[in-house]
N, C-alpha and C positions, 0 to 999 in steps of 0.2 A: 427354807433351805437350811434352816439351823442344825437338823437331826443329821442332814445329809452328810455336811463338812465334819459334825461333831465324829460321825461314822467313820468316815475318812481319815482323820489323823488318832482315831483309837485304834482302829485295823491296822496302820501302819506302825503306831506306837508297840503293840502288843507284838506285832507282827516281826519287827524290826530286832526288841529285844529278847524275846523267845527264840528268834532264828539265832541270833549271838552266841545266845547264853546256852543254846543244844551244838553251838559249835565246839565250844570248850571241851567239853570229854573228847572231843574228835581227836585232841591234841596234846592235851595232857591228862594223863592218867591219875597223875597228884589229884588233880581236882575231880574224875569221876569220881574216887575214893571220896572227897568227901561230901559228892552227894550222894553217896549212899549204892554205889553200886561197883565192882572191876571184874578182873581179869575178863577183860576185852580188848581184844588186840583196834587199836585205835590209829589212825594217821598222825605223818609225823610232819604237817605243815598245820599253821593256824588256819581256822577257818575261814573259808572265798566270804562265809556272810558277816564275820567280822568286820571283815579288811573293810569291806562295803559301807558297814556303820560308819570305820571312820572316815571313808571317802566323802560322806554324804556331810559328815560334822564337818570337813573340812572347806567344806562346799557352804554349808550353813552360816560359819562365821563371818565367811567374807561380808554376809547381808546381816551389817550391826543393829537394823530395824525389824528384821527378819527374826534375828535370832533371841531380841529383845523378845518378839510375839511367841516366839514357842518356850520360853521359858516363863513369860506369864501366864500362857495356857497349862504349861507344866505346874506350877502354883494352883495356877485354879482344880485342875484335876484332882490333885491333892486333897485339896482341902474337901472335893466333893466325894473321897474315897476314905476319907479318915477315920472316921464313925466305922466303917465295915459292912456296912449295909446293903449295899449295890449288890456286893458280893458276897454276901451274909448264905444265902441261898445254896450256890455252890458249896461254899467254906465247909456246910454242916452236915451235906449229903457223904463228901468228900471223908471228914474227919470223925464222922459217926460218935463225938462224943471225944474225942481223944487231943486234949489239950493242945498238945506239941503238933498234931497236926492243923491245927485250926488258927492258932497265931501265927504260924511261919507261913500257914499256906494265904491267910490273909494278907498278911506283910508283902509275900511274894507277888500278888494279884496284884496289889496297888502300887509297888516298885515296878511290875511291868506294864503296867497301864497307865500310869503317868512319865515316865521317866523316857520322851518322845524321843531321845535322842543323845546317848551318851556322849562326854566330853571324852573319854579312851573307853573304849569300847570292851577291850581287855580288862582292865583294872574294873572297870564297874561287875562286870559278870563276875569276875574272878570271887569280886565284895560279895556277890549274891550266890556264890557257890560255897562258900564260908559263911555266911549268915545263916543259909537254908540247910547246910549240911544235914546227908541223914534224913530228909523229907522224903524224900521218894519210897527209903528203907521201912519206916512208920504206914505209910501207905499200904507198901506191900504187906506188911505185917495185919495191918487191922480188916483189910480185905478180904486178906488168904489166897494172896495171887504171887504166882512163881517167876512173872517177868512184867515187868515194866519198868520204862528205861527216859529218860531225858529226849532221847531219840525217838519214844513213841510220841510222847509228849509236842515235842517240834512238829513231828509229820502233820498232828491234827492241826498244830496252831498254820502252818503255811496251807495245810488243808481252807480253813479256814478265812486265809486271806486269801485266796484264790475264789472261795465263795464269794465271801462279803464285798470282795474287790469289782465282780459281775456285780451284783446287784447295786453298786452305785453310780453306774451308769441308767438304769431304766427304775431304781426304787419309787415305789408311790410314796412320795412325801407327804401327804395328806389326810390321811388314817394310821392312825397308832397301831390299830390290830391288825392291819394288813401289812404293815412293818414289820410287824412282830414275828407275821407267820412267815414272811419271808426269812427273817433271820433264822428266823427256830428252821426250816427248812435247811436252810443252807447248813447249821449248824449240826443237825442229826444227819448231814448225808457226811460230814468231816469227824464225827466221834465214830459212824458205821467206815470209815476207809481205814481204821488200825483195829489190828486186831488184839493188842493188848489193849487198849485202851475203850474200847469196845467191851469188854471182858469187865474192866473196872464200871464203864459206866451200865451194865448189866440190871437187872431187877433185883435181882439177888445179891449186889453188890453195893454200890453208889449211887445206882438209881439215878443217874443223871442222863438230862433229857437234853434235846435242842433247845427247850425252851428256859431252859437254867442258864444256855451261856447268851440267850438271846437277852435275856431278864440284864444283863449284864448293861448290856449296850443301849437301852430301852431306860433303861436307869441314868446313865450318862446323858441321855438326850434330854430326860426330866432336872437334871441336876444343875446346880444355879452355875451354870459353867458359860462365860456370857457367849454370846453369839457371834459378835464383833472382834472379840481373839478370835474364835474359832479359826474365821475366815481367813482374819490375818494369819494366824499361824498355819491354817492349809497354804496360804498362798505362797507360803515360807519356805514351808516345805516342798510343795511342787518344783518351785523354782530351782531349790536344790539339788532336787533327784535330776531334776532334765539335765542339771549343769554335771552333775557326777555320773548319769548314765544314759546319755541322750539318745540312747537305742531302747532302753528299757523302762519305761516307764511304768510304775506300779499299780494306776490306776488311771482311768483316763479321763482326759479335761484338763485346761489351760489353766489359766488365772481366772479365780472364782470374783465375781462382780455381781453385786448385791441386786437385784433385779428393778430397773429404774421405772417409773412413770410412764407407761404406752402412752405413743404421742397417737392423738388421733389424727387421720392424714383432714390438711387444708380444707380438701372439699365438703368433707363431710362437715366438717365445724357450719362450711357458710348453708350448707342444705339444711341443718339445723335450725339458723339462723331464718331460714326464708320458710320453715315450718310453723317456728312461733308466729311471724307476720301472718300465716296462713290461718293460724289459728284463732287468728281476730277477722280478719277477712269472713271466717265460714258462719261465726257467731249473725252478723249481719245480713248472709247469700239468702236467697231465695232456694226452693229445694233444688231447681232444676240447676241453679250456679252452685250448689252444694256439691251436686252430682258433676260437676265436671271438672270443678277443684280439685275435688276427692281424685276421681280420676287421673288428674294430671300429676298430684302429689302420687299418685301408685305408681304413674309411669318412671315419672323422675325417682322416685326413691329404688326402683328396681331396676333402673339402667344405672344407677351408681353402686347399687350392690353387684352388678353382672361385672363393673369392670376392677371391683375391688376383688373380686371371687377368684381372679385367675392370678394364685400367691407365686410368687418370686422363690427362686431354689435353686440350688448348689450339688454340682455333681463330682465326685471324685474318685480315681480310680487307681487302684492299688493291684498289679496282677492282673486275674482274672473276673475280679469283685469292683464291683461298680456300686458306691455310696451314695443313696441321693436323701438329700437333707432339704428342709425348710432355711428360706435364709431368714431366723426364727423373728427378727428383731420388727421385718416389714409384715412377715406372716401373724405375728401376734398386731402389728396396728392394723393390718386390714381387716381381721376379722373383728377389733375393738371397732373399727368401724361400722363396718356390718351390722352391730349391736345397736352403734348408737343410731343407724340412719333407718333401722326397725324402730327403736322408740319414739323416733322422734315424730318418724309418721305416725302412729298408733295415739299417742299425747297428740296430736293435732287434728286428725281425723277419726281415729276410731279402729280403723281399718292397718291390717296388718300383712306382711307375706309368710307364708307359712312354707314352701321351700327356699330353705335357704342350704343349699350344696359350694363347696368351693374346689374347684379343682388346681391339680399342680401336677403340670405339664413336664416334663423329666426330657420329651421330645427323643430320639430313636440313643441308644443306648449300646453299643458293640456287647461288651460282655451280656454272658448270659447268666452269671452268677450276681444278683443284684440286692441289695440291703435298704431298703427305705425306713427310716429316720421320722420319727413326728412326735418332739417332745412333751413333756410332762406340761410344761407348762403350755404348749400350742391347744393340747388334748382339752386341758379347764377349761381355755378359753373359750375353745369352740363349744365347751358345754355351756357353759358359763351365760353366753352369748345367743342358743338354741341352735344352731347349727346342725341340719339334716344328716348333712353325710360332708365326707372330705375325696372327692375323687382323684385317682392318681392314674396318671396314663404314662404310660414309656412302654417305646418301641411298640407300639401298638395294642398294646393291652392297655385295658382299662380295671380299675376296682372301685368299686367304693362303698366306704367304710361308713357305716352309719352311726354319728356321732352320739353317745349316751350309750348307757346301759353297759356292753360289755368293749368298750371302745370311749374308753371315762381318763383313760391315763397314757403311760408312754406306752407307744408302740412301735415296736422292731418288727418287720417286716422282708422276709426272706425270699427271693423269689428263683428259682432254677430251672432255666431252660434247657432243653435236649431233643433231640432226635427221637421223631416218634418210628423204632423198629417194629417188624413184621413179626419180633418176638411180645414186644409190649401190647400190640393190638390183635395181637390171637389172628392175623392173616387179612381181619378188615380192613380197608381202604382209610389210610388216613388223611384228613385234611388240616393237620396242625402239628403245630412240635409240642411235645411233652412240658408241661408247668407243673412244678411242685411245689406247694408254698409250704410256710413255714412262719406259722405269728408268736410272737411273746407279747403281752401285754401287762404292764406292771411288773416287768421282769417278771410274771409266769411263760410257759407255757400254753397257748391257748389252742383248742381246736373247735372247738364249737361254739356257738356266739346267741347271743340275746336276740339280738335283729338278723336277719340273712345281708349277707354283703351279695351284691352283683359285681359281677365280671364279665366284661364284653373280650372273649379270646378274637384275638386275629389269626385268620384263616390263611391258609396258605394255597395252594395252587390246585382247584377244584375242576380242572377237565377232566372229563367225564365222570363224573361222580353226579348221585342225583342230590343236590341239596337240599331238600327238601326232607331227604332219611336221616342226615347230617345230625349228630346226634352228641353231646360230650358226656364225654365216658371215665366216668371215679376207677381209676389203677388199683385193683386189689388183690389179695393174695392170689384170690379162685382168677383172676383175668378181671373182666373189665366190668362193671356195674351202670347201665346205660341212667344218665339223669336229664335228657331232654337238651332241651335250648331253644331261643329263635336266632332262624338266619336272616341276618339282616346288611345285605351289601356281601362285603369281604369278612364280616366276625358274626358271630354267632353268641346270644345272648342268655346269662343264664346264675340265677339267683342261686347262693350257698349259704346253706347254716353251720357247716363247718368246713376244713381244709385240709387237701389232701394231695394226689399228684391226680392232673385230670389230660387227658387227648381227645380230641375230635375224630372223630370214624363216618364211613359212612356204613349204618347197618342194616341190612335191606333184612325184611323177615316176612317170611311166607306160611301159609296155612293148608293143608289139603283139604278141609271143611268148608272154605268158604265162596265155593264155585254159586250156591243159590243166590248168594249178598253181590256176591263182587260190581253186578252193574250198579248198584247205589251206595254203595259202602265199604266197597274191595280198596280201593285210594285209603279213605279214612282207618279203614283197621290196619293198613301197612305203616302209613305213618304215625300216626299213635303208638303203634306197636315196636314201632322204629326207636323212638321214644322215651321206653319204658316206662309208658304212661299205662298202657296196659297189656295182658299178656295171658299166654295161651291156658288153658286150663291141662292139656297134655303136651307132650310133644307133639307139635307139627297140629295141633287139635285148637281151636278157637271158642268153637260151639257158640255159632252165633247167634241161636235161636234161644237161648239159656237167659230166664231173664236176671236182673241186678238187682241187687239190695241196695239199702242208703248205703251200708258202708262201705260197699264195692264201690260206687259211687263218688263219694265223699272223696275217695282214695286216686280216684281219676282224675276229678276234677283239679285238688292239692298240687298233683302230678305237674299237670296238662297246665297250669297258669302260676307254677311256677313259686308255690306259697309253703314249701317245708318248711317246717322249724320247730328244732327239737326243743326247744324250750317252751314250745308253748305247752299250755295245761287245760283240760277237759273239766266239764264239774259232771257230765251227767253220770246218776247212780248206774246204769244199766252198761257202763263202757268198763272194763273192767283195765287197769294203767296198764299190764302186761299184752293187753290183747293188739292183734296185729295192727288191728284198725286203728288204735288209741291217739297218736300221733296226727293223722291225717285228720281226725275229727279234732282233735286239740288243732288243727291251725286253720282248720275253716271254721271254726269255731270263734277263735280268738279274730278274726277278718268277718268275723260278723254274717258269712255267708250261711251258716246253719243256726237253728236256737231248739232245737230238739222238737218232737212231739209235744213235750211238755216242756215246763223249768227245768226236771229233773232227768226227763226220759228220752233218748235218741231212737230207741228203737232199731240196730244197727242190722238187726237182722231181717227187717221186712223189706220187702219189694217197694222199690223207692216207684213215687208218682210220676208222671209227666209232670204234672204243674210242680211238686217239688225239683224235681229237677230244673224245668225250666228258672224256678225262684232260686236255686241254689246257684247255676250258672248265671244269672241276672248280678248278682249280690257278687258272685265274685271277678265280674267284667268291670263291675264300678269298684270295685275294693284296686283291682288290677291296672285299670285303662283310664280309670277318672271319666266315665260313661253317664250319662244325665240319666234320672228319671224319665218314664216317661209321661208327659206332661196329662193329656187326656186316656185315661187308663180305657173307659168305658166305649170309645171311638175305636181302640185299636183292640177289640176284644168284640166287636159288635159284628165281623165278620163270620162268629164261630156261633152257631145254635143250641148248644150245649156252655153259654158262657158261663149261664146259670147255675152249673153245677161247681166252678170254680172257688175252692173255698176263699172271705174275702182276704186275708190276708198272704194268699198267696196270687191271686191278682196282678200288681203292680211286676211279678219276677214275669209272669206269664206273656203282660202283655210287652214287655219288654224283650224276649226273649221269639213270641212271634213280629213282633216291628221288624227286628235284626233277620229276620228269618233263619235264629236258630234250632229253635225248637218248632216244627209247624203243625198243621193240622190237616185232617183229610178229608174228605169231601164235608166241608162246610162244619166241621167240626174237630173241635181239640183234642177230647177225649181225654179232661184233666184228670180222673183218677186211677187209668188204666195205668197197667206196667210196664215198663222197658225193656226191651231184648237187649243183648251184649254189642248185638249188628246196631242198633237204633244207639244206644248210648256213646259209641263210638263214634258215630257219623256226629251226633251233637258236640262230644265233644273236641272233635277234631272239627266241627267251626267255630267254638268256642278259642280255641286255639291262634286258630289266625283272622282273630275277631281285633276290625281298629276303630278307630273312633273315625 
């Protein structure tokens, strides 16, 4: 937490007396004169950010322990800006060499960055409009810039603290370069909103970057500035502002509390407890008491995670916006729990659970504008701990978030519902209201994700519609971009790698080509096609006698079970990363369903086999469904007279995939290296599709 608070009372320090000290010229003219600039017609009341200063001092004094702590943090800053260093960087882009501006502009950098909170607010500016006289003039001068003003000066600094002020709510506190680039972010979007200032900080000019004033603050945080002011002195100051402007808070958060010792809940302690015993117990068993130990230790230890997993939470509503939070202090012991009642089986027995999901039930929600909440520190933990996913359900939706990788820190979570019209769905049949999400993660911006998050949409009132064409549909510019789903009950199920606004449809799609199929494959190509799993080669055209390649293939299959992800990565030489297919073979790839011809070679353009296809769908029912082996390969393969020509390593996909009777054979035989029609591929994969265990 140190960088955070440290953050906090610099932004507000810097923020506080730069808005002051740009109020001044607003009101007296004496003093723009002597920082270096007039004839501008100026207001004739002191500045509202003045008054405020001293509102806030006023406010400050009353707390003699309070005000103690920000004037030893005021000392400490000091001493840690004394040398010039922090600010060394700016100083030199800035002054290009030019003495007078390089002392004053120093002097001025560390008066405003330690100086948290003036005693008269007036009098102190006035001292630093009089000390700095004439800087702004020198600037202009060495630049060869024809305006800038005190006033451009201010706009970027409140620029600035309206950045830095977001980002200390969701900051990753746990990487320094990810701090970094968020300031530098925030920082280059506040020098690009003025346009003199913008001008000075130019290539040709000043050369000043986001990462110069970020270097600033990044310095501060390394700086022997202790950590225990900090706090106190944030907590000082909060208190302040709530009491001088209880409407306006500058940054949000209560009273900062140093983050105490996760209690771990009772039970688990004693389940621990009765693991050790266990673990003397098994030393002794026999194998078959081993085996039922073990057992009974999986059962106990996974009904005490199922009843830890369902975390405690807090809803609040403001308007039209409905806030749902973690109540963080029970959600971080249970999932500390969860950790320890995984170790302690694993130390005792060997054996471990490998899903661990927790969900948080929000329960039905009136607004439809909703913000879900899952802090910095909930996010470590549940890494921390191995935690699968965090599921969150309200009002009937479900999501969840798969913990690690791009889902590592806080996340704000945006959710907006509406009215699916006949203009959003191009005239289809809808069966849902409109969802738009909306993620930051790490105070970014995120849209696209490492893992795929699932979403179970709740459906809404499906008379006569056939749901089985039921299809959810990504809102895009051109209309609607069909990406599948399963319907399952009243919701319809359906994995995403990234976010967007999405509606349920139902979209019925027909062919004039496929009158010869239709008795064994007319169904399958409609709902597949329904789907956009796969799709016509013309309008209204199918050409179901056309046979398939792997990567048409490949690309079906992805589709049809549900496995995008743009993140994943391909290695073979022969797939070139721009080509259409690249994606779909990176993520059956990466699911272990494909491994190419070779190591290196895919081969994407041949006519894919039966037996590979049958192996490609085998590999991705068990990657999908958690589907067995199966057990006697040679028994369930003994049927077909041509078993023999089955290469051996494609085998185990085949004869799993004739058991299931998805892929079969015809008169007494498989025909493992013949080709697929577009009709034959369909039919397989639309039973691969509502394939269950």
């Amino acid at each position: 937490m140190t960088f955070k608070r440290k953050l906090a009372v610099t932004t507000i320090a810097a923020s506080v007396a730069m808005s002051a000290f740009a109020g001044i010229p607003l009101s007296s003219k004496g003093l723009s004169e002597k920082l270096g600039f007039n004839n501008v017609a100026y207001a004739t009341n002191l500045s509202d950010l003045i008054t405020k200063s001293d509102k806030l001092y006023a406010e400050l004094v009353k707390d003699t322990e309070g005000l103690n702590a920000v004037n030893q943090l005021k000392g400490q800053l000091q001493t840690a800006l004394a040398d010039g260093t922090i600010v060394s960087g700016l100083v030199a882009k800035i002054a290009k060499g030019n003495s007078d501006i390089s002392n004053d502009l120093q002097g001025l950098l560390n008066e405003l960055l330690s100086n948290l909170i003036p005693i008269d607010a007036e009098d102190t500016f006035e001292y630093y409009a009089g000390e700095y006289a004439g800087l702004l003039g020198h600037i202009r001068t060495t630049h060869g810039l024809t305006a800038l003003s005190v006033e451009d000066l201010a706009s970027v600094i409140l620029q600035l603290q309206l950045n830095f002020s977001t980002l200390l709510v969701d900051i990753n506190l746990d990487n320094i370069l990810t701090i970094k680039d968020q300031l530098k972010a925030a920082a280059t979007n506040a020098i690009a909103s003025n346009t003199n200032v913008a001008t000075l900080a130019g290539p040709t000019k000043a050369d000043i970057t986001g990462e110069d004033l970020a270097d600033i603050y990044v310095g501060l945080q390394n700086s022997s500035v202790s950590n225990t002011t900090v706090i106190a002195a944030y907590n000082a100051l909060n208190k302040a502002y709530k009491a001088a402007f209880p409407s306006t808070p500058p940054w949000s958060g209560g009273i900062y509390v140093p983050p105490a010792t996760i209690d771990i809940p009772a039970e688990v302690k004693e389940l621990e407890e009765k693991f050790e015993e266990l673990a003397e117990k098994l030393e002794n068993a026999s194998d078959e008491e081993k085996a039922e130990l073990i057992a009974e230790a999986i059962a106990e230890a996974q009904a005490l995670i199922d009843k830890l997993s369902d975390l405690a939470n807090l809803v609040t509503v403001s308007g039209d916006v409905a806030t749902l939070k973690l109540d963080e202090n029970k959600a971080l012991a249970a999932i500390a729990g969860i950790g320890a009642v995984v170790a302690a089986l694993e130390e005792a027995t060997g054996e471990t659970i490998e899903n661990l999901d927790v969900t948080v039930d929000f329960g039905n929600v009136a607004q439809d504008n909703l913000v879900v909440a899952l802090s910095d520190a909930v996010m470590k933990k549940a890494v921390e701990v191995g935690l699968t996913g965090i599921i969150l359900k309200v009002s009937g939706l479900e999501v969840k978030l798969p913990v690690g990788g791009t889902f590592s820190n806080v996340v704000d979570f945006k959710i907006n519902k509406s009215e699916a019209t006949e203009e959003v769905t191009g005239g289809l049949p809808a069966a849902s209201d409109v969802f738009e999400f909306n993620l930051s993660v790490g105070g970014k911006p995120t849209t696209t994700f490492s893992k795929p998050v699932q979403i179970i949409f709740p459906l809404g009132d499906t008379t006569g519609l056939d749901t089985e064409l039921l299809t959810l549909a990504k809102i895009v510019e051109e209309g609607l971009e069909f990406h599948g789903g399963r319907v399952k009950g009243k919701t319809i199920i359906e994995n995403r790698d990234s976010f967007s606004s999405y509606v349920v449809v139902e979209n019925s799609v027909s062919f004039d080509d496929t009158a010869s199929v239709d008795a064994w494959a007319g169904r399958a190509i409609e709902v597949i096609a329904s789907k956009g799993v796969i799709h016509g080669k013309l309008e209204g055209q199918f050409d179901p006698s056309a046979k398939v390649t792997r990567a048409q293939f490949a690309k079906m299959l992805v589709r049809a079970l549900d496995l995008n992800n743009q993140a994943a990565k391909e290695k073979f030489a022969d797939v070139e990363d721009d080509a259409w297919y690249a994606p779909y073979i990176a993520a059956a790839s990466e699911n272990g369903i494909i491994y190419g011809r070779s190591a290196t070679r895919f081969d994407p353009h041949a006519e894919v086999t039966r037996a590979e296809m049958a192996t490609m769908v085998a590999r991705g029912l068990k990657a999908t469904s958690g589907a067995a082996d199966i057990e006697d390969v040679e028994k369930a393969l003994q049927a077909f007279a041509d078993a023999e020509q089955i290469n051996e390593t494609l085998k185990q996909g085949v004869a799993f995939a004739a058991e299931h009777s998805i892929v079969v054979g015809n008169g007494g035989k498989f025909a493992p290296n013949a080709s697929a029609t577009r009709a034959q591929a369909a039919v397989i994969i639309y039973r691969a599709f509502n394939f269950e265990v």
